[in-house]
C-alpha positions as CSV (number, residue, x, y, z in Angstrom):
1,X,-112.2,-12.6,-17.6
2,X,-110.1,-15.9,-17.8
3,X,-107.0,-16.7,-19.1
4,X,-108.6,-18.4,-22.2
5,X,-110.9,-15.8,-22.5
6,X,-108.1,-13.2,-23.6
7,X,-106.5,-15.0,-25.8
8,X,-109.7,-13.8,-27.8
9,X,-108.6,-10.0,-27.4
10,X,-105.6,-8.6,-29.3
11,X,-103.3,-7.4,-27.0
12,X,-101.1,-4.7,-26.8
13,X,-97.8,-4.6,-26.7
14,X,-95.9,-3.5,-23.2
15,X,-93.7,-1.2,-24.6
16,X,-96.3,1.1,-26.0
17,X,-97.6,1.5,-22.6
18,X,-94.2,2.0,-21.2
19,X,-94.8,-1.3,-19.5
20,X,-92.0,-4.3,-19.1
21,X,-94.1,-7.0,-18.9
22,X,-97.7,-8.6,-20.6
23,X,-98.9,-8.7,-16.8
24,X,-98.9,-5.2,-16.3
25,X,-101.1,-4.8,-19.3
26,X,-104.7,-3.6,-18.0
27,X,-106.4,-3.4,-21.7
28,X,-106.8,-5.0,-24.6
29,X,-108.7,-5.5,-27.9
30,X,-108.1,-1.7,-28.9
31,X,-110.8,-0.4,-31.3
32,X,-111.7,3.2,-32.5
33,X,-115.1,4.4,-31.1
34,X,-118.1,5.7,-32.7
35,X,-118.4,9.4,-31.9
36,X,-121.9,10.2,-29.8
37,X,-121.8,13.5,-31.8
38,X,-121.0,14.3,-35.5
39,X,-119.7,18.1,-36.2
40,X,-119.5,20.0,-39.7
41,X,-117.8,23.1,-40.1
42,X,-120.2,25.8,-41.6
43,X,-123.9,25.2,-41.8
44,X,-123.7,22.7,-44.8
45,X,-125.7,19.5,-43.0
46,X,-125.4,17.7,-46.0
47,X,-121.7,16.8,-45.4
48,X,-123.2,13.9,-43.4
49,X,-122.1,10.5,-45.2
50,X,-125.5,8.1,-45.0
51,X,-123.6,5.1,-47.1
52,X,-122.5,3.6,-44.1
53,X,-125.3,1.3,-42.4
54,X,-123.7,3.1,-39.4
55,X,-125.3,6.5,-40.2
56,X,-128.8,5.1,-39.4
57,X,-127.8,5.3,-36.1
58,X,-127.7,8.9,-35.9
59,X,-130.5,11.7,-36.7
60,X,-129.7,15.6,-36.8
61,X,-130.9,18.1,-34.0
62,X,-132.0,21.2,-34.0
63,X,-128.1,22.8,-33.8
64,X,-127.5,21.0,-36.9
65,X,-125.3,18.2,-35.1
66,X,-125.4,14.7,-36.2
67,X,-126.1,12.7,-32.9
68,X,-126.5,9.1,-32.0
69,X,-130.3,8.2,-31.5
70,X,-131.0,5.3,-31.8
71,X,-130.4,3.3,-28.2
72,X,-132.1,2.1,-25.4
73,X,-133.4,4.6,-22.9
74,X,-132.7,3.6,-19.5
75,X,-135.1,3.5,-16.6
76,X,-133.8,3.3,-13.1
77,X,-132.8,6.5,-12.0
78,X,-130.1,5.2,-10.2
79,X,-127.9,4.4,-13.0
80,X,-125.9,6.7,-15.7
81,X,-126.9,5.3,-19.1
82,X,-125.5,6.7,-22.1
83,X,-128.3,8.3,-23.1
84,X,-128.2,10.4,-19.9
85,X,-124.3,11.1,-20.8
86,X,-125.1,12.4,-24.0
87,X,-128.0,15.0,-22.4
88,X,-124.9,15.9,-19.4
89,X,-121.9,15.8,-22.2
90,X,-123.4,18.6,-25.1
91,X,-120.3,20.2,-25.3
92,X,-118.2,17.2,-26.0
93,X,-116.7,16.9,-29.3
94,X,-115.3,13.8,-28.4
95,X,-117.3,11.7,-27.1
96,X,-117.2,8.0,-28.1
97,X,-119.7,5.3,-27.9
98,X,-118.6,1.9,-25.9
99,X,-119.7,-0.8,-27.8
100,X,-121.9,-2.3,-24.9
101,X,-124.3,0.8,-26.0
102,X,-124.0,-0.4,-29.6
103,X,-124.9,-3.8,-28.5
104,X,-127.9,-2.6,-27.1
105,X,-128.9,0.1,-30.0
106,X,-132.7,-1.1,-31.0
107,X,-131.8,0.4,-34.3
108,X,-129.5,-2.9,-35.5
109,X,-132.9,-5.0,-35.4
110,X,-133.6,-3.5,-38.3
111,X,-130.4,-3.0,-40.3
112,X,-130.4,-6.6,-42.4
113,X,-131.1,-8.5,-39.0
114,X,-127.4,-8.6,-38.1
115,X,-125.6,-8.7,-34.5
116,X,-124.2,-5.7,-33.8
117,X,-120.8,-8.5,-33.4
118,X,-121.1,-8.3,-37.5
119,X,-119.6,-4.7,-37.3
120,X,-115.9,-4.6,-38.0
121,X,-113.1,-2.5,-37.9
122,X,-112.8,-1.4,-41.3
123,X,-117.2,-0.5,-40.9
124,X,-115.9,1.7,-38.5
125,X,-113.1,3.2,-40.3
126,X,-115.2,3.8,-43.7
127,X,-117.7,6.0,-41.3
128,X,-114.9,7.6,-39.3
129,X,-113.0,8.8,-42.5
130,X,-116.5,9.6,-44.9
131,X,-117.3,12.5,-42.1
132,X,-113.8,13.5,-41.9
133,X,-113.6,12.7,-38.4
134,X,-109.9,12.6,-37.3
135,X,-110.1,12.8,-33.4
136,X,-110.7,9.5,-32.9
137,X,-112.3,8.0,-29.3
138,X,-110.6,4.7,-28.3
139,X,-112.3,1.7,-27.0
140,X,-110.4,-1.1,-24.4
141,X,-111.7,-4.2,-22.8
142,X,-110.3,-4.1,-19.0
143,X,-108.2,-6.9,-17.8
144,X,-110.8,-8.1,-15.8
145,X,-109.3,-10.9,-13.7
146,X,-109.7,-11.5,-10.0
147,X,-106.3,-13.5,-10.5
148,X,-104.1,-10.1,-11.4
149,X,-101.8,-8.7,-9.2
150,X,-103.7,-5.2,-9.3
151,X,-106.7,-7.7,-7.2
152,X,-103.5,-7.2,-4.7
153,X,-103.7,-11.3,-4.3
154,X,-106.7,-11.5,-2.1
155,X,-110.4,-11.8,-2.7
156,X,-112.5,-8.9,-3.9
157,X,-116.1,-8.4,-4.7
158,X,-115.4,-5.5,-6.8
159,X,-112.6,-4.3,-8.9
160,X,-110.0,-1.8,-6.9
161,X,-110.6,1.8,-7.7
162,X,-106.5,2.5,-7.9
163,X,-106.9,-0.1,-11.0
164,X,-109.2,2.0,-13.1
165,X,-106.6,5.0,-12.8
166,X,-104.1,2.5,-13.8
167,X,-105.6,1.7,-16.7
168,X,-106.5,5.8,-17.4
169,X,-102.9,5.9,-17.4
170,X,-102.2,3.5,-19.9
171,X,-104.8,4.7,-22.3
172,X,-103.1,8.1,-22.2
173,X,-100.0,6.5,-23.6
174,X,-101.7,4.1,-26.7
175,X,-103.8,7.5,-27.6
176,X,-100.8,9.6,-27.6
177,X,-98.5,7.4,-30.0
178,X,-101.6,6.2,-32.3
179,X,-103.2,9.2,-33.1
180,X,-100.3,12.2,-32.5
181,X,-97.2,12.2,-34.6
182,X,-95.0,11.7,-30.9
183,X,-93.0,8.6,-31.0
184,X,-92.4,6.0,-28.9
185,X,-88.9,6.6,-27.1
186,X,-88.9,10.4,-27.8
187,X,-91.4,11.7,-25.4
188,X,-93.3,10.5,-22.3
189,X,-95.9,12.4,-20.2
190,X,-96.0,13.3,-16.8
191,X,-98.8,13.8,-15.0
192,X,-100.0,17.0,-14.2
193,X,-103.6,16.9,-13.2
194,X,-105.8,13.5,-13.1
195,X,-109.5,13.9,-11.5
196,X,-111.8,10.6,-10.9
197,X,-115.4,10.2,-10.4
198,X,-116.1,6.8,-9.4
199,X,-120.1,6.1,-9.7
200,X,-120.5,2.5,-8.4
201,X,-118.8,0.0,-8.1
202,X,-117.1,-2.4,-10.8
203,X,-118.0,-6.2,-11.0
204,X,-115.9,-8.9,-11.7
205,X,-118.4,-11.4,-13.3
206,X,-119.1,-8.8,-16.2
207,X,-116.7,-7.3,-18.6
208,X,-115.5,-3.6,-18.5
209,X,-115.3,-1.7,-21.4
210,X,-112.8,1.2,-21.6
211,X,-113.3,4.1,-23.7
212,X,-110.9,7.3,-23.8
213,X,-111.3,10.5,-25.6
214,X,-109.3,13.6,-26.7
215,X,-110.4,16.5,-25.0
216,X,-107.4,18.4,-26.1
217,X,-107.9,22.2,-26.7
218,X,-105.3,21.9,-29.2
219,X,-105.6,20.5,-32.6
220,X,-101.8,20.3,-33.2
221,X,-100.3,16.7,-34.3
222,X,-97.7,17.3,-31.6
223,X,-99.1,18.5,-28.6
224,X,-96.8,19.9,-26.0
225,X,-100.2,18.7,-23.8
226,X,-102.6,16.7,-23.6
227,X,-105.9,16.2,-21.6
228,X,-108.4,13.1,-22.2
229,X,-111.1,11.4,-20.5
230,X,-111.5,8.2,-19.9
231,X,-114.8,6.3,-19.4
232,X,-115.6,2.9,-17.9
233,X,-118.8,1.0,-18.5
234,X,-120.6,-2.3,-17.8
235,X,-123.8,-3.5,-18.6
236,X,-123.7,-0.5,-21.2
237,X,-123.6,1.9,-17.9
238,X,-121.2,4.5,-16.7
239,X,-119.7,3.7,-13.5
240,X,-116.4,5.8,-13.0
241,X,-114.8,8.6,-15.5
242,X,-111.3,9.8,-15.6
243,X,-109.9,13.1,-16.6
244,X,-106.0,13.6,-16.9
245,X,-103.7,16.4,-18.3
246,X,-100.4,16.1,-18.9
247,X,-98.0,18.3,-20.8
248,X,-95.9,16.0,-23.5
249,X,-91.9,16.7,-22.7
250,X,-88.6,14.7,-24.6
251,X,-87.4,11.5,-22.8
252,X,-83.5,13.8,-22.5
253,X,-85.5,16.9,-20.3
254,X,-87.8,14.8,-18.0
255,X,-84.5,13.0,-16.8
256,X,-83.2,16.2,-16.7
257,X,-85.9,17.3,-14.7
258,X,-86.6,15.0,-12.7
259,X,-83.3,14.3,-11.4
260,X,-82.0,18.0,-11.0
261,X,-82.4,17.7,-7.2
262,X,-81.3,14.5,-6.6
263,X,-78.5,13.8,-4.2
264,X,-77.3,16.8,-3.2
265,X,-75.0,16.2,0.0
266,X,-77.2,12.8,1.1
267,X,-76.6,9.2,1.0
268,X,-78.2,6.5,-0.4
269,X,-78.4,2.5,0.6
270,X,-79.5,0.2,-2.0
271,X,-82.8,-1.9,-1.0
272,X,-81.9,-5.2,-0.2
273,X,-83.0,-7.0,-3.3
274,X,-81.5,-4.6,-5.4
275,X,-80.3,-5.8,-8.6
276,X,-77.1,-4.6,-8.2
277,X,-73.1,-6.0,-8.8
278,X,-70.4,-3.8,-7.8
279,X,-66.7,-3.9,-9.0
280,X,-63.7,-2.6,-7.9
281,X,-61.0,-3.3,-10.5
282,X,-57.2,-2.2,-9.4
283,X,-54.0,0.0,-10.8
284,X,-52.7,-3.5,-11.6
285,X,-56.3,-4.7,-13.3
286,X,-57.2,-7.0,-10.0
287,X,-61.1,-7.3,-10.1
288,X,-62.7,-7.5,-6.5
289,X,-66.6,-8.1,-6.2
290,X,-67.9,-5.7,-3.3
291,X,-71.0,-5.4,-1.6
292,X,-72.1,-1.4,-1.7
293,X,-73.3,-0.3,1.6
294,X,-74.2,3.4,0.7
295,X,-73.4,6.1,-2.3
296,X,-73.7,9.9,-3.0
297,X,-72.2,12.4,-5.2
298,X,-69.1,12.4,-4.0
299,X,-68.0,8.8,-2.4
300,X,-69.5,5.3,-1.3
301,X,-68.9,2.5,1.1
302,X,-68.2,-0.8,0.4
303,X,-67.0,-4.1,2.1
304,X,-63.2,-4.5,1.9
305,X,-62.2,-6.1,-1.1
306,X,-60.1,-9.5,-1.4
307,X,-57.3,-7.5,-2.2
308,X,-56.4,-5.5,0.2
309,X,-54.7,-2.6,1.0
310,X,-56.0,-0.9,-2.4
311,X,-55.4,3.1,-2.5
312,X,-56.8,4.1,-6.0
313,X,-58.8,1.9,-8.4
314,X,-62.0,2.1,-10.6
315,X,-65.4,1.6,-9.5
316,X,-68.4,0.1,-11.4
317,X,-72.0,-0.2,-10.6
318,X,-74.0,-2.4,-13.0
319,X,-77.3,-2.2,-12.2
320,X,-80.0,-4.9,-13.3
321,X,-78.0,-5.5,-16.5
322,X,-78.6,-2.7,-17.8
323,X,-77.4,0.9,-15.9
324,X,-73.6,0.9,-15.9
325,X,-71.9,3.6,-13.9
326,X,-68.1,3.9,-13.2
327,X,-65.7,6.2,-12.2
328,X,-62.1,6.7,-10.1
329,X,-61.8,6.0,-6.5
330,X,-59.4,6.3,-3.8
331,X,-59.3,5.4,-0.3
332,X,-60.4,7.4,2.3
333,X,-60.0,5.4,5.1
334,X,-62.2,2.2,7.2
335,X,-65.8,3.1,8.7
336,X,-68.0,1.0,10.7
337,X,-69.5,-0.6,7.7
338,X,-66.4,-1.0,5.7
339,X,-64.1,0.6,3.7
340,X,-64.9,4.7,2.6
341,X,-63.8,5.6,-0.8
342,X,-64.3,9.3,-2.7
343,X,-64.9,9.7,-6.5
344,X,-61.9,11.7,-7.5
345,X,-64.4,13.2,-10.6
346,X,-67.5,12.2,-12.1
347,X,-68.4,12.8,-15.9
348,X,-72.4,14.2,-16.3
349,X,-73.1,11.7,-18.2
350,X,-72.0,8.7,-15.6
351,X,-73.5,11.0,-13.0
352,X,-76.9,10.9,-14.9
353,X,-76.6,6.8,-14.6
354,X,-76.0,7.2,-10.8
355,X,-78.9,9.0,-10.5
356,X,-81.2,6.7,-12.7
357,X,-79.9,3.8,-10.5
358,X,-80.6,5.5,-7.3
359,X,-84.1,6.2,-8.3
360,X,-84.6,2.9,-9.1
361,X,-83.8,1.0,-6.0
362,X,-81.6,2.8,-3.5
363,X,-83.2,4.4,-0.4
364,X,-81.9,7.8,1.9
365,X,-80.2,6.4,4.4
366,X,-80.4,7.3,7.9
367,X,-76.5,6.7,8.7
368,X,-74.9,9.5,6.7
369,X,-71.1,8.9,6.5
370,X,-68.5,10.8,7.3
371,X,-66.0,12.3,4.9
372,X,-63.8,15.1,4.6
């Protein structure tokens, strides 16, 4: 897909993906899904809304389940078609429909002559809400562009495999905040689980669609997990499906958690492009700019500041602009890579920054330093 070309597509915004930037955004053009299936509580078949031109689509079985019916049956053997997925996928209660399949549905030839393109958003809606359907599938259009970073800058013939899970992960987090009452800021998820079936490969010269749906066992609005499938498709056909859990935990405890066993009695040297200032500022309010050569929980090295001969002071990291750590210092004494200082005590909370930094572009180092 070319630059021009997505301009088409809405796209969504990084944030919501826990993303930084538009570049890491691997779908677009968000749109709920079609259900394959249509369930009614009881045995009352009548609940089944036929106003929408949509329901002509659909024709009830024997179980008393409203399923789609109306597409084009698929010959070669060799390929997963939809209508092969919905023979495999009975027990799928969510289970949406790309819109490649729609495209193809025989059954809009004869509904008033109209592309299947004709079908909006609010079509959709009107059917979704008439049948009380609330778990709603999502459907994506890939980033599909030779030219993005995920094509790791070289030339491919088919779209990298580690890109599809990519984008599975992504879909996890516009389902989550569209559809769940978790909000943005509050929460994240963490992985638990992810299984991939990839069934051929991905083209570049046709688009992808990307459809995900809630498997969840749970029908709670705020589910402490979650577990979805997500479906890629071209030409209408399944080529690779994507299963993930992951249990739904508050921003505060997943820092928490993820840094309880962080540091401990190692050190730490920041990468070399680091975006990183550090500060040492004097009893008599001298500020000296530093190079930091290594950290842990209880000291760092530095290079010897301008001023010298400096016994206590105040340290700050700032990292990227936006992690600011600081805390008392005093000398310890000169190592081979500079001067060696100890943090006389660190508050949790500027401990917590340390951490975050560290994480974020600081390696172990190799050369632990000596202090008593």
């Amino acid at each position: 897909m070319t630059g021009a070309a997505m301009n088409n597509y809405n796209v969504i915004t990084p944030k919501l993906l826990h993303k930084d930037s538009v570049d890491d955004v691997l779908l677009t053009h968000p749109r709920k899904a079609l259900p394959a299936r249509v369930f009614f509580t009881g045995i009352n078949k009548d609940n089944f809304n036929t106003k929408s031109r949509l329901a002509e689509l659909y024709s009830i079985n024997k179980d008393g389940v409203y399923q789609l019916s109306k597409i084009s049956k698929e010959k070669n053997e060799n390929r997963i078609s939809f209508d092969k997925l919905l023979l495999s996928r009975v027990q799928d209660k969510s289970f949406g429909v790309p819109y490649q399949v729609l495209d193809m549905a025989s059954a809009f030839d004869k509904m008033e002559k109209e592309p299947t393109g004709n079908i909006d958003d609010e079509e959709v809606d009107f059917f979704l809400r008439s049948n009380n359907i609330s778990r709603c599938s999502t459907s994506f259009q890939l980033v599909n562009n030779a030219d993005h970073y995920f094509f790791y800058r070289k030339q491919h013939e088919h779209v990298p495999g580690i890109m599809f899970m990519e984008a599975a992960r992504q879909a996890i987090y516009y389902q989550l905040y569209t559809y769940s009452h978790h909000k943005l800021g509050r929460v994240t998820v963490s992985l638990s689980e992810m299984q991939a079936k990839f069934y051929t490969y991905g083209e570049l010269m046709y688009p992808i669609e990307v459809v995900i749906d809630d498997l969840t066992e749970s029908d709670s609005l705020l589910p402490g997990e979650v577990f979805y499938a997500t479906s890629f498709y071209q030409q209408g056909k399944l080529i690779a499906r994507i299963t993930t859990r992951a249990p739904v935990i508050s921003i505060d405890k997943f820092k928490l958690a993820r840094n309880v066993f962080l540091l401990g009695d190692g050190d730490f040297e920041p990468l070399h492009k680091s975006p990183l200032v550090t500060m040492i500022t004097g009893q008599d309010l001298s500020q000296n700019i530093v190079n930091l050569k290594k950290v842990s929980s209880i000291g760092c090295v530095t290079t010897e500041p301008k001023k010298q001969n400096i016994e206590k002071a105040i340290i700050t990291f700032i990292y990227d602009k936006s992690i600011c750590f600081s805390t008392s210092i005093y000398r310890i004494g000169n190592v081979e890579e500079g001067i060696c200082w100890s943090f006389e005590r660190i508050e949790y909370e500027e401990l917590e920054k340390l951490k975050e930094m560290i994480k974020r572009g600081f390696t172990a180092s190799n050369n632990p330093s000596n202090r008593k």
